[in-house]
C-alpha positions in Angstrom: 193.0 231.1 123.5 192.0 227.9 123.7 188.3 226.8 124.8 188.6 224.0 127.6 186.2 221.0 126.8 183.0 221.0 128.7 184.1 218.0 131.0 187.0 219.9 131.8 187.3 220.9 135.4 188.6 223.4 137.2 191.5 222.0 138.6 192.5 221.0 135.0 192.2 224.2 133.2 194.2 226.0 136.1 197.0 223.5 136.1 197.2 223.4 132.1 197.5 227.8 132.3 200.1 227.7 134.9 203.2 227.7 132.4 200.8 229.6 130.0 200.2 232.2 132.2 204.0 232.9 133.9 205.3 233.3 130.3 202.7 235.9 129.5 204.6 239.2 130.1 201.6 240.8 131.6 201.8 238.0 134.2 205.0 239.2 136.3 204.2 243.1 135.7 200.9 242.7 137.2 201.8 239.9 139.8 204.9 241.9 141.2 202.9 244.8 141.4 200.0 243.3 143.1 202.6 241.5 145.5 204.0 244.7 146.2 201.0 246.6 147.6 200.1 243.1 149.2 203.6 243.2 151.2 203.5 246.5 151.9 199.6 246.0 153.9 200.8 242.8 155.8 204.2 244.4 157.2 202.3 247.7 158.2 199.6 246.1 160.0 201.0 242.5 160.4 197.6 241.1 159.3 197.0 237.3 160.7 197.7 235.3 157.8 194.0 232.7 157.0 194.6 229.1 157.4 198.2 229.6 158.0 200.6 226.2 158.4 203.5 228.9 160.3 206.8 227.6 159.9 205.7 224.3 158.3 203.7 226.9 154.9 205.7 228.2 152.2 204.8 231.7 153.0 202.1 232.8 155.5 200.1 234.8 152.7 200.8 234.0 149.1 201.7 230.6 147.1 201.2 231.3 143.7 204.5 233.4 143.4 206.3 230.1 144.2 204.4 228.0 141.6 204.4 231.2 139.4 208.3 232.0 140.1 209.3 228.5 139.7 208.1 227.9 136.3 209.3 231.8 135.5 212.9 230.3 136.4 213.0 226.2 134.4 215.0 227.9 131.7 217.2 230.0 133.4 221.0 229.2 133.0 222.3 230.5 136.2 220.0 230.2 138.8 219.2 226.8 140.8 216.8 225.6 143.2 219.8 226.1 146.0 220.5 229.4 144.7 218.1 230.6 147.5 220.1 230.6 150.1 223.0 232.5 148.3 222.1 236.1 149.6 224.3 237.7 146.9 221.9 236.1 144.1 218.9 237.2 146.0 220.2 240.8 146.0 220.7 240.7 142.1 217.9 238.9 140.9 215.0 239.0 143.9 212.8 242.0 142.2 213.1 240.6 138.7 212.1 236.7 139.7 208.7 235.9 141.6 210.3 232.8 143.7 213.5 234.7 144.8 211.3 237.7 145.8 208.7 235.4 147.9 212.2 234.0 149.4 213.5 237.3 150.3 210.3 238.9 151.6 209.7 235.3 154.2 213.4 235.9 155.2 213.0 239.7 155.8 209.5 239.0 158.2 211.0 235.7 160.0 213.9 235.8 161.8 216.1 232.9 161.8 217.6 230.4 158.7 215.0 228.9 156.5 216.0 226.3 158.0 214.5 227.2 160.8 211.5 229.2 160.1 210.4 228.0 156.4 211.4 223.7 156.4 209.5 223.8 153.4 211.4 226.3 151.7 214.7 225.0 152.9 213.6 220.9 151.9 212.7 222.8 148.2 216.0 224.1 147.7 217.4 220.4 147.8 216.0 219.7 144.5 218.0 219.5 141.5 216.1 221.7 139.0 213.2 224.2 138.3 211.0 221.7 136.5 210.6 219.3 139.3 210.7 222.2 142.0 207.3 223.8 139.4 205.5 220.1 139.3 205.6 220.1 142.9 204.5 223.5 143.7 201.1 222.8 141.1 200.7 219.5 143.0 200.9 221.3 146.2 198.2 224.2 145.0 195.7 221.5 144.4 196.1 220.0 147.3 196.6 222.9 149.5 194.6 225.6 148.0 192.3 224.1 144.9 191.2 221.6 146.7 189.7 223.1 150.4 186.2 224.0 149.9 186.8 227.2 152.8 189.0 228.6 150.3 187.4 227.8 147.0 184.1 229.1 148.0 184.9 232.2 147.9 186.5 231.7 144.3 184.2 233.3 141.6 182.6 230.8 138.6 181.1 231.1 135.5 180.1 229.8 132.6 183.8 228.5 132.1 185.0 227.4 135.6 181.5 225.8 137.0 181.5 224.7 140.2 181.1 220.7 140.1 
């Protein structure tokens, strides 16, 4: 493991483990299972979602298994960007990729076409490949999520991710 130089900011150190971190294989094995239990809470009492966008968010509860998922799927030979919307696919692959699971589980709580209830998701799906669709979902964490101070206060520092 690298150590981050002390200038090094948070924001930096998170976006530089992102394809670290969805290659390690303790990564999806813990994510998926963490999603899992996470799932299971918000469908069985529909908890209110914090600082949710609604139809114009990703998901109403979790956006790393997009930026996670989509980096877990640059190499793959089969599956595209617009392979969301192919239902088939989603049956196959949806518990063994992070993005296609996030896909299936917005589609099984909203009722509609992405199209309709996830814009976001549906606009993703236009682009070509998985690199561009990962770049933007890191660009979209910082602003989204890295950089509101009602979310990051309640993120934990230390010695290695001080709070500047």
């Amino acid at each position: 493991m690298c150590v981050p130089p002390a200038d090094c900011n948070l924001l930096h150190i998170v976006l530089q483990a992102v394809p670290v971190l969805c290659c390690h294989p303790a990564v999806p094995t813990f994510s998926f299972r963490y999603l899992e239990l996470m799932r299971h809470v918000q469908t069985t009492y529909w908890l209110e979602p914090a600082g949710s966008h609604g139809v114009w968010g990703l998901d109403d509860y979790q956006f790393l298994p997009f930026v996670w998922g989509s980096a877990q799927l640059i190499h793959h030979p089969l599956i595209r960007p617009k392979s969301i919307h192919n239902e088939e696919l989603l049956g196959i692959y949806g518990d063994d990729y992070m993005y296609l699971a996030g896909v299936k589980f917005v589609k099984s709580v909203k009722k509609g076409s992405l199209h309709e209830t996830s814009p976001m998701l549906d606009d993703v799906s236009s682009v070509l490949n998985w690199q561009k669709v990962n770049s933007g979902m890191i660009k979209m964490y910082q602003v989204e999520v890295l950089s509101k101070f009602p979310i990051m206060q309640h993120f934990l520092f230390g010695t290695m991710l001080p709070f500047q």
